[in-house]
C-alpha positions as CSV (number, residue, x, y, z in Angstrom):
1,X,76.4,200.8,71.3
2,X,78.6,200.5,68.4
3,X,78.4,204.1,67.3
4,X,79.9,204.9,71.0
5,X,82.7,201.9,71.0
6,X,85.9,203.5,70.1
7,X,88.0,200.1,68.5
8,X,91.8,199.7,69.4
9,X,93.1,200.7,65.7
10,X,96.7,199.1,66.7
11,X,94.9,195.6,67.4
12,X,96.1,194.3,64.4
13,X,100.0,195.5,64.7
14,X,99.9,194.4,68.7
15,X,98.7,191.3,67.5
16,X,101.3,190.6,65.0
17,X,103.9,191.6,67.4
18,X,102.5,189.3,70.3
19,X,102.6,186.5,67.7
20,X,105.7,187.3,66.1
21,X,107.0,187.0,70.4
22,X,104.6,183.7,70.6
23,X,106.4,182.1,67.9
24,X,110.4,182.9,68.7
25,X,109.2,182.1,72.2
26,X,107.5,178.4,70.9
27,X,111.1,177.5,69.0
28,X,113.5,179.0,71.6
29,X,111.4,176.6,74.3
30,X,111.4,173.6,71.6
31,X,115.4,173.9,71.1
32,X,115.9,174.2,75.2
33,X,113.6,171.2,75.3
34,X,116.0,169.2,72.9
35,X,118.5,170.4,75.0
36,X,117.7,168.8,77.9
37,X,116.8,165.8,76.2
38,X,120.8,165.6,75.0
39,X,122.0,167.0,78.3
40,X,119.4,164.0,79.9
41,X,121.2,161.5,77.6
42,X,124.6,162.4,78.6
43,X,123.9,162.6,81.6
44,X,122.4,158.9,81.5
45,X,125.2,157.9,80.0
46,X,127.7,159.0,82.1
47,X,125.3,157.5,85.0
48,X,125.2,154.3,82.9
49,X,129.4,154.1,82.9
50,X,129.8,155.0,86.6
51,X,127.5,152.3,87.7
52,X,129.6,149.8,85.4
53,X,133.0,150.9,86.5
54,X,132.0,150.7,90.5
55,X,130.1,147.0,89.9
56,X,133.2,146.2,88.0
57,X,135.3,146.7,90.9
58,X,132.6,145.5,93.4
59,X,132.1,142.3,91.8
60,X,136.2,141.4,91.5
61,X,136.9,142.7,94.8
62,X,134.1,140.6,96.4
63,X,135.0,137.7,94.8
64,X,138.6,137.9,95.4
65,X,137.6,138.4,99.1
66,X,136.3,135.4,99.9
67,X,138.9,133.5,98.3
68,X,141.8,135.8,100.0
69,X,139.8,135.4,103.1
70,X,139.8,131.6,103.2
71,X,143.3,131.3,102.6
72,X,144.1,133.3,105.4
73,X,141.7,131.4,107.9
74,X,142.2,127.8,106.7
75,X,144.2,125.2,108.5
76,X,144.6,121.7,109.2
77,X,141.3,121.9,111.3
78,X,139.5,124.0,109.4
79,X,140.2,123.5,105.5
80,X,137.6,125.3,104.4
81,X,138.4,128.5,106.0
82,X,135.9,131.7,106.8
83,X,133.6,133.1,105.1
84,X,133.9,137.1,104.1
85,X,131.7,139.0,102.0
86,X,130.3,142.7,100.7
87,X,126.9,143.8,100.6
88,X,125.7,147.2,98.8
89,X,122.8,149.8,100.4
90,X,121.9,150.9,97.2
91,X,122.2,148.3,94.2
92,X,120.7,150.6,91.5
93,X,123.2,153.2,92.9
94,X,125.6,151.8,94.6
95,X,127.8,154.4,94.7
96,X,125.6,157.1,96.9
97,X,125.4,154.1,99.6
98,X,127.4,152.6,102.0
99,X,129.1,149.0,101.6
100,X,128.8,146.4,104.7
101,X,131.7,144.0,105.1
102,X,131.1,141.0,106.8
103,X,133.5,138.0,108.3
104,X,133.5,134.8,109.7
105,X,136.4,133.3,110.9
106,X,136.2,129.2,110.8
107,X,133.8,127.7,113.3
108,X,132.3,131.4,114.3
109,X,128.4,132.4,113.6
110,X,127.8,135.9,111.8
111,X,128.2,138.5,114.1
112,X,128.8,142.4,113.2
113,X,132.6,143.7,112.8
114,X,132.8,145.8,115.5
115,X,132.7,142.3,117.7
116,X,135.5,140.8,116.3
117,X,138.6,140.4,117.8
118,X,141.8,142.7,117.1
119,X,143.3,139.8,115.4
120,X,140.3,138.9,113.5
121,X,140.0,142.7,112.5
122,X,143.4,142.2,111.2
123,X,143.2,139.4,109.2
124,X,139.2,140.3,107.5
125,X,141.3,144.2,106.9
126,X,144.4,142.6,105.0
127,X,142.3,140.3,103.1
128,X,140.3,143.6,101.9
129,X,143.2,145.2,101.3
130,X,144.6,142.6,98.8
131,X,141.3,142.1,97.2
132,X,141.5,145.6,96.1
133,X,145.3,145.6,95.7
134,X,144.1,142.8,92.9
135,X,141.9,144.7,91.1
136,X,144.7,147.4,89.9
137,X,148.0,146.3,91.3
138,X,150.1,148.2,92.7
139,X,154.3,147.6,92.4
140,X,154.4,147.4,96.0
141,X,152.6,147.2,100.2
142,X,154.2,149.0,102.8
143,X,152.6,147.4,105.9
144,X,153.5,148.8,109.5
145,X,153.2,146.0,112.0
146,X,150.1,144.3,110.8
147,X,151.0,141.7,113.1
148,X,150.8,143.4,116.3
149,X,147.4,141.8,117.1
150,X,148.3,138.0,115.8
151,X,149.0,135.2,118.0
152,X,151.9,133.3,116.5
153,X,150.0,130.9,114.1
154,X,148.3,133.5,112.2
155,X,151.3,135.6,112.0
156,X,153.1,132.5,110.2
157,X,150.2,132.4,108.2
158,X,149.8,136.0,107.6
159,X,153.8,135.9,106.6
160,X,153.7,132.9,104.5
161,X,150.4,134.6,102.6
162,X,152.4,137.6,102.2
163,X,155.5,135.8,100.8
164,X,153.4,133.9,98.5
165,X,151.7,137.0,97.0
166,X,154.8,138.9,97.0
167,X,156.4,136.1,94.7
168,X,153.7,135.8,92.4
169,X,152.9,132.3,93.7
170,X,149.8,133.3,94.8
171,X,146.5,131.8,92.9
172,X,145.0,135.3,92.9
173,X,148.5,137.0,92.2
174,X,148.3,135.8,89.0
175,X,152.3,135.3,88.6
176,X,152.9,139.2,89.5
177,X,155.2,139.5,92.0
178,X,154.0,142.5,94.2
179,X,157.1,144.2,96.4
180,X,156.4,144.1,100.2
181,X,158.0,146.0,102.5
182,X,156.8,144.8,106.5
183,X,157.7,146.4,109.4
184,X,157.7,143.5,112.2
185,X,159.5,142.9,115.5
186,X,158.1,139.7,115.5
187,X,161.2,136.8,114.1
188,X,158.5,134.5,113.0
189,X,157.1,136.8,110.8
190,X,160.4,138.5,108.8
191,X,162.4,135.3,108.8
192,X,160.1,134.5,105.7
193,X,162.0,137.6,104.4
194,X,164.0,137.8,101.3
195,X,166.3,140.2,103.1
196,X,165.7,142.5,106.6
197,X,166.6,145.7,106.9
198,X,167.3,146.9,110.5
199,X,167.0,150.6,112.1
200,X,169.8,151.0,115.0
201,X,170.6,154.5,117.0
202,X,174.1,155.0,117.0
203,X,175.2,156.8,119.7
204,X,178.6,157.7,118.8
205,X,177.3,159.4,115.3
206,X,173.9,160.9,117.0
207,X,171.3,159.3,114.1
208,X,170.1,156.2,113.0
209,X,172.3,153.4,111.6
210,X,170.5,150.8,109.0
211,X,171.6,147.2,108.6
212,X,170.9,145.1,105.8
213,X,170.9,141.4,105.6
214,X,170.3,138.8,102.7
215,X,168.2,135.9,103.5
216,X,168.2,134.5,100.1
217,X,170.9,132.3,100.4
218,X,169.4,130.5,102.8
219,X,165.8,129.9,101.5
220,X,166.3,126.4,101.0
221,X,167.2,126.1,104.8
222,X,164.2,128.8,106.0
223,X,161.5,126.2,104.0
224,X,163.1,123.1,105.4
């Protein structure tokens, strides 16, 4: 049987050659290995500084929600105020979930948003607004008739809330005045103004005519 075998003479040299390709192979997987370990890592990392910059903003907007929240929904009956909070889908991601918001307004159980009323809606969407407004300030709010679904107490209170933040008085304001600019056609609402600003059509001139008016002067009277 051996005498009629005829032996592969390039064995040897094919066998060289497939280890030769075996062993570049071997270290050209090894390096891509290490690769993805550093692309892993960076990845991770990046991950890792995402999830601390949303939380960071999560956390102080939360917690400047409640207390925004109270001071828009306390009175004389109700000292205490609502209740307002954020809840994450997702806490080891936050970011890929959705955020609930939930309010109570003073002597109301828990109920979903959607069964608010309009003015509740209003107040429970300015008080988010200024909790994130605190996180990174911005020099000023435009705000287009916010009031339109207040009765008139919580349009003074909205407008005295406003005036405080806008003046830095504010606990959460910190003592930085924040520039408002409110479009109202309600007087108990702008008379807590520092100045009005009013939009006319003059019909002689075919376009708009804008009055101004200080109400500085006459703070001392507008507190009293």
């Amino acid at each position: 049987e051996l005498e009629t075998m005829q032996p592969n003479m390039k064995a040897v040299e094919r066998f060289d050659d497939v280890s030769t390709r075996y062993k570049s192979s071997t270290e050209e997987f090894e390096k891509t290995k290490e690769d993805a370990r550093a692309a892993t890592a960076a990845f991770n990392e990046v991950k890792q500084k995402r999830h601390d910059a949303f939380m960071a903003c999560f956390q102080h907007v939360s917690q400047e929600l409640r207390s925004i929240y109270q001071d828009m929904t306390k009175s004389s009956k109700h000292p205490l105020g609502g209740n307002a909070y954020l809840s994450l889908d997702d806490t080891e991601e936050p970011y890929l979930g959705g955020i609930k918001y939930n309010a109570m307004p003073p002597m109301k159980r828990f109920r979903d948003m959607e069964q608010l009323s309009g003015g509740e809606k209003t107040v429970a969407a300015l008080a988010f607004l200024f909790s994130i407004h605190s996180f990174r300030p911005a020099p000023f709010f435009v705000m287009d008739e916010v009031d339109a679904a207040l009765d008139k107490v919580n349009v003074e209170r909205m407008a005295q809330f406003i005036r405080n933040r806008s003046h830095g008085t504010h606990p959460g304001s910190e003592g930085k005045p924040c520039q408002s600019i409110v479009i109202s056609l309600k007087d108990y609402f702008f008379d807590k103004a520092d100045s009005l600003v009013g939009v006319s059509r003059d019909i002689d001139q075919a376009c708009s005519r804008v009055l101004t008016f200080d109400l500085t002067p006459f703070a001392e009277e507008i507190e009293e």
